[in-house]
C-alpha positions in Angstrom: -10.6 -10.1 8.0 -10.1 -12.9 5.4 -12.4 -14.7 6.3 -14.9 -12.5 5.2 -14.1 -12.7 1.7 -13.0 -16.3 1.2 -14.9 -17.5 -1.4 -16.9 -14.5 -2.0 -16.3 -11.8 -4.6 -15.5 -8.1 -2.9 -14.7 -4.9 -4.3 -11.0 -4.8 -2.6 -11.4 -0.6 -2.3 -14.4 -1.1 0.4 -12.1 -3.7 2.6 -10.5 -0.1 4.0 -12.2 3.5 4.1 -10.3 6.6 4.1 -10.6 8.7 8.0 -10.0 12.2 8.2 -6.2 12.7 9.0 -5.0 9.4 9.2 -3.6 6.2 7.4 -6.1 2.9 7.9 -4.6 -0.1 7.3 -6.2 -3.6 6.3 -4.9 -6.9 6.7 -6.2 -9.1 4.2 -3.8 -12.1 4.1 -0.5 -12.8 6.7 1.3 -16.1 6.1 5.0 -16.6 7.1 5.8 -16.3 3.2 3.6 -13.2 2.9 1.3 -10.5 3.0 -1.3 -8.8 1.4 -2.6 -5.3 3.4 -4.7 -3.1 1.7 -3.8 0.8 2.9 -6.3 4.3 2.8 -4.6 7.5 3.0 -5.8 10.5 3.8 -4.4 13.6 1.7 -0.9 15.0 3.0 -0.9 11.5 5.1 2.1 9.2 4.4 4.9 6.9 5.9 8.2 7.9 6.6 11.8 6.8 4.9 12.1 3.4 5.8 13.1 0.1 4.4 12.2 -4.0 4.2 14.1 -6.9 3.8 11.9 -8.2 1.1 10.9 -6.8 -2.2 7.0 -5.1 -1.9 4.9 -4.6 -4.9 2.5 -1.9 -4.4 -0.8 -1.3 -6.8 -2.2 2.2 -6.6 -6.1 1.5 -6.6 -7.2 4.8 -6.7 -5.7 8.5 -5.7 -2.3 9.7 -6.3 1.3 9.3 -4.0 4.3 10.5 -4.3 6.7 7.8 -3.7 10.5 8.0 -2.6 12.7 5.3 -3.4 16.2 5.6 -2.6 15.4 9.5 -2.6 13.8 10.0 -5.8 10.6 10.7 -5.5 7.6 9.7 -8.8 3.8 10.2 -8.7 1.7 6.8 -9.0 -1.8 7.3 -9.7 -4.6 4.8 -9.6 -4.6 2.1 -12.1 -0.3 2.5 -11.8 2.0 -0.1 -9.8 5.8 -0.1 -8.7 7.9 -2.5 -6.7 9.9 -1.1 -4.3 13.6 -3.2 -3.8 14.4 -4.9 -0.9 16.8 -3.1 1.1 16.5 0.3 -0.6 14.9 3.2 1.5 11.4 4.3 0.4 8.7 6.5 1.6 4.9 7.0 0.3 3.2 10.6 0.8 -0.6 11.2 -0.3 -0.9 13.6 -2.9 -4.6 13.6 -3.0 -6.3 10.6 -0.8 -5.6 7.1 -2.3 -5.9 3.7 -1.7 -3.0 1.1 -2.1 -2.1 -2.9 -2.1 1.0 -4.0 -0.5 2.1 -7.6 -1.2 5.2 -8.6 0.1 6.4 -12.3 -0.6 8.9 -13.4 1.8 11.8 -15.7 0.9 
């Protein structure tokens, strides 16, 4: 998938469309230090309490999730970022549909 946009300008919300009922997920860059995966969720669509060994900064590009972490749960809207802590249980949960980048940097 990187390869298509190497050098050429994209609109990062059209590297992954939402489906009916499901979470899509886009690779756009995997390296041993890192990744970056864009995410479309589908409304009442999420991923369940669990948790990384590596800090992950997430930016909402459009949409709205509720997001756990460490069991309190905040709504991030498009336009909003958080990072969730290493180690600390999270969950995400779609609101309305929305679109997300993770980017986790490895040690």
């Amino acid at each position: 998938m990187m390869e298509t946009i190497y050098g050429e300008a994209e609109e990062l919300g059209n590297l992954a469309q939402y489906q009916k009922g499901v979470v899509v997920s886009r690779e756009i860059i995997q390296k041993k230090t890192g990744t970056l995966t864009l995410f479309a969720f589908d409304k009442d669509q999420g991923l369940s309490e669990h948790t990384a060994p590596f800090d992950a900064f997430v930016y909402i590009l459009d949409g709205k999730a509720e997001i756990t972490l460490s069991g309190k749960p905040q709504i991030v809207k498009g336009g909003e970022a958080i990072i969730m802590p290493a180690n600390e249980p999270h969950a995400l949960k779609a609101i309305e549909a929305f679109k997300m980048l993770l980017v986790m940097i490895r040690e």
